[in-house]
C-alpha positions in Angstrom: -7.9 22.5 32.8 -6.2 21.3 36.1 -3.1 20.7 33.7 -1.8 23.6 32.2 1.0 21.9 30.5 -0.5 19.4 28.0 2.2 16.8 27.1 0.7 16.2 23.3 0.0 20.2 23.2 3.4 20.6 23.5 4.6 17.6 21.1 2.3 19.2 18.4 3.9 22.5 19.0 7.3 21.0 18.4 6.1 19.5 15.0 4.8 23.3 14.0 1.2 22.0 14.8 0.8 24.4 17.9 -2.5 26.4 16.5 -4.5 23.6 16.0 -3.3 22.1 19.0 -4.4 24.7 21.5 -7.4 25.4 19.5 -8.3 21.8 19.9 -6.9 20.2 22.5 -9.6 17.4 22.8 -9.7 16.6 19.8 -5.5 15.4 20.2 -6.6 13.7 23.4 -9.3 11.8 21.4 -7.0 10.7 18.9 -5.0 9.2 21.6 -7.7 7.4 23.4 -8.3 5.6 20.1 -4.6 4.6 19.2 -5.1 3.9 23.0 -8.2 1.8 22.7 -6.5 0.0 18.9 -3.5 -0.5 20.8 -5.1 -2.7 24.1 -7.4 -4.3 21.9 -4.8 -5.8 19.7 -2.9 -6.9 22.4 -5.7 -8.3 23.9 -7.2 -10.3 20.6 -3.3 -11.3 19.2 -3.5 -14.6 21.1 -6.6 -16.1 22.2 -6.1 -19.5 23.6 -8.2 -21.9 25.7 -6.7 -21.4 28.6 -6.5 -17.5 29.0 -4.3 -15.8 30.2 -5.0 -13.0 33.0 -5.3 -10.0 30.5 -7.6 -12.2 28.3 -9.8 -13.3 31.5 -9.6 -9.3 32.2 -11.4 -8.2 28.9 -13.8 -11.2 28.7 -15.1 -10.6 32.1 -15.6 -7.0 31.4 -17.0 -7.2 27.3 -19.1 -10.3 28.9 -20.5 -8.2 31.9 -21.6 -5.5 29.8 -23.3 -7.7 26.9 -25.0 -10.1 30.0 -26.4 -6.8 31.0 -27.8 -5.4 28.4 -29.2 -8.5 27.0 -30.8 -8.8 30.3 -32.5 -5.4 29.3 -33.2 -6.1 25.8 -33.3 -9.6 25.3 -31.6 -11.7 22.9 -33.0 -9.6 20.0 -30.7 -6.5 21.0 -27.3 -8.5 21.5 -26.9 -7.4 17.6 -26.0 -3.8 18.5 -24.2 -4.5 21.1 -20.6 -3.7 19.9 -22.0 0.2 19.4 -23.1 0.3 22.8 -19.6 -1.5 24.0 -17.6 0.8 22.0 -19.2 3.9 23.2 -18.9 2.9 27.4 -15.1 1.7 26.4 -14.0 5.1 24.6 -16.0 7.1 27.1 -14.8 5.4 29.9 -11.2 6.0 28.7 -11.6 9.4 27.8 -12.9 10.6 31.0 -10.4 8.8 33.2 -7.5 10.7 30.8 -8.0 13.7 32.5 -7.2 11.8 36.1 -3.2 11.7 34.0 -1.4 15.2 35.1 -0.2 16.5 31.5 -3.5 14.9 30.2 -6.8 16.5 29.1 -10.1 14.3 28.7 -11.8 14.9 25.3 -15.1 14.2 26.9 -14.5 17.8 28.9 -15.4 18.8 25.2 -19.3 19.6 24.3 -18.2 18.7 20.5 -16.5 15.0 21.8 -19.8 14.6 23.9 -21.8 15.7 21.1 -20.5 13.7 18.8 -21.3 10.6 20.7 -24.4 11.3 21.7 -25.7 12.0 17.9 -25.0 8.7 16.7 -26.7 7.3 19.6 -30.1 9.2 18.3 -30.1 8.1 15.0 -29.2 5.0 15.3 -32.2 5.0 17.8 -34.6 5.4 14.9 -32.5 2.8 12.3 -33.6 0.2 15.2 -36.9 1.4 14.8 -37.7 1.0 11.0 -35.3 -2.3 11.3 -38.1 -3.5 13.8 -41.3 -1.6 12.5 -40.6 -0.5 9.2 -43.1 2.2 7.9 -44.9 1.5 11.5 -42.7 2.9 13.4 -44.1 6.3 13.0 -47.0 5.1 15.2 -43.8 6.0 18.3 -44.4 9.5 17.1 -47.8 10.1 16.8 -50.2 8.7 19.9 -52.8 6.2 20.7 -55.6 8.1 19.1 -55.8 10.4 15.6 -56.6 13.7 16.8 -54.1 13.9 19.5 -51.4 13.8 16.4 -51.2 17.8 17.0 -50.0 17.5 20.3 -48.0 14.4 20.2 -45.9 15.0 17.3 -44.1 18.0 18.0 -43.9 16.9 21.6 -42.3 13.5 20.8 -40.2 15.4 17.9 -38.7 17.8 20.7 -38.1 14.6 23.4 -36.2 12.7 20.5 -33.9 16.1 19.8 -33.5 16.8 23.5 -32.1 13.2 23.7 -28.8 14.6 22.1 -28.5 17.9 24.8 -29.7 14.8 27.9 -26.6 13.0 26.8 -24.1 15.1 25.8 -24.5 18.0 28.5 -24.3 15.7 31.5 -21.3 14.2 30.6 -19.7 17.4 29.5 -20.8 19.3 32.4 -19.8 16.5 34.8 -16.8 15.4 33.6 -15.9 19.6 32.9 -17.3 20.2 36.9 -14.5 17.6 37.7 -11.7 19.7 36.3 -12.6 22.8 37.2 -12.9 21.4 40.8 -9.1 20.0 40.3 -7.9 23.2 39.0 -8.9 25.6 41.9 -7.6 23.1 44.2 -4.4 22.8 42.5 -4.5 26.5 43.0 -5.4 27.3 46.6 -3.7 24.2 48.3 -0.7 22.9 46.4 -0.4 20.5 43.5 -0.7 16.9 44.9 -2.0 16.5 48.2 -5.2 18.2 48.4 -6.5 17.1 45.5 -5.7 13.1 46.3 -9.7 12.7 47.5 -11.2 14.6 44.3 -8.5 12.5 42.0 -9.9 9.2 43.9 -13.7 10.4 43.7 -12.7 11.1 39.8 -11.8 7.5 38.9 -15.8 6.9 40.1 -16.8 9.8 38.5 -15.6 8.7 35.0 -17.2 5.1 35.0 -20.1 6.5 36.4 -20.8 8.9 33.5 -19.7 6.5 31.1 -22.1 3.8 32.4 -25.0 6.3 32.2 -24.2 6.9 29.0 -24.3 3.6 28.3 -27.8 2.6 30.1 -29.5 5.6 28.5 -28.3 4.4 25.0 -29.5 0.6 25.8 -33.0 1.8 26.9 -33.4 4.3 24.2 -32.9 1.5 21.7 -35.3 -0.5 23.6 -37.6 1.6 23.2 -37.5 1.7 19.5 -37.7 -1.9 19.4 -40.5 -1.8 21.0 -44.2 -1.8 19.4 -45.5 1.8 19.6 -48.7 2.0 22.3 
């Protein structure tokens, strides 16, 4: 949005891919984040030693932070799911700060990138549940007492689907409210200076929403793992 002229856009358009490149720009941009992502992580895991070097130090302290955290949340029970949740902050994360890149758009500016992350999110909320309950977990869905089924059901039925709209609208309409702040300032007051502050604010911004994501996803499975009351 704030970059009119999308470098990959335009490498698309030179290999005769131009349609489905401006038709689906974040899709591109996602592809990238993940030949990003591939590329980082096989640099990082090609030589492992016992004395680690400063990029292996860099991605231990941050996969170890964010699996000391959530196990703090879930207990040692949940540290099996944890490469899910880990994946989801790390693309996330590196989607939304794309769009700080001038020639760059962020896929999660996208309600279908957003959408698709949330989605898996929900159902594996309720594979955690029967992995933990089994037939019992239906008991999440249907209250403490018989004859308040009619009310609780399609009241717990409607939380579980808004879960997908909770996640994916508030990073899409964050990370989107971002860019559309970037673009009228590149507009009214020049193309560098004035939007230095929003660019800086942006970098919190995107590790923000991508850290929500990722808490909302921990307690949600939580939650299933929990016994129903």
């Amino acid at each position: 949005m704030e970059h009119p002229y999308l470098f990959l856009v335009k490498l698309f358009e030179l290999i005769g891919l131009g349609h489905f490149a401006h038709a689906y720009p974040h899709v591109i941009y996602s592809w990238f984040a993940i030949l990003l992502l591939i590329g980082f992580a096989t640099l990082a895991t090609r030589k492992i030693d016992m004395i680690p070097t400063k990029a292996q130090n860099f991605f231990e302290l941050v996969i170890s932070g964010m699996e000391d955290f959530m196990v703090d949340l879930t207990g040692e029970e949940g540290r099996w799911f944890f490469p899910i949740i880990a994946t989801l902050f790390i693309y996330i994360a590196t989607c939304n700060l794309l769009g700080l890149i001038p020639g760059f758009y962020p896929p999660t500016a996208s309600i279908n990138t957003t959408a698709a992350c949330a989605l898996p999110v929900v159902v594996f909320t309720h594979v955690i549940g029967v992995k933990y309950h089994g037939i019992k977990y239906v008991k999440h869905f249907l209250g403490p007492v018989w004859w308040l089924i009619p009310i609780i059901l399609p009241i717990e039925l409607i939380g579980h689907l808004a879960r997908i709209l909770s996640l994916s609208f508030r990073l899409f309409g964050n990370i989107t409210g971002h860019e559309l702040v970037l673009m009228i300032l590149f507009m009214l007051a020049g193309a560098f200076f004035a939007p230095l502050p929003i660019m800086a604010m942006g970098i919190f911004v995107a590790l923000v929403q991508a850290f929500v994501f990722f808490l909302l996803s921990i307690m949600y499975f939580s939650g299933a793992m929990e016994e129903a009351h």
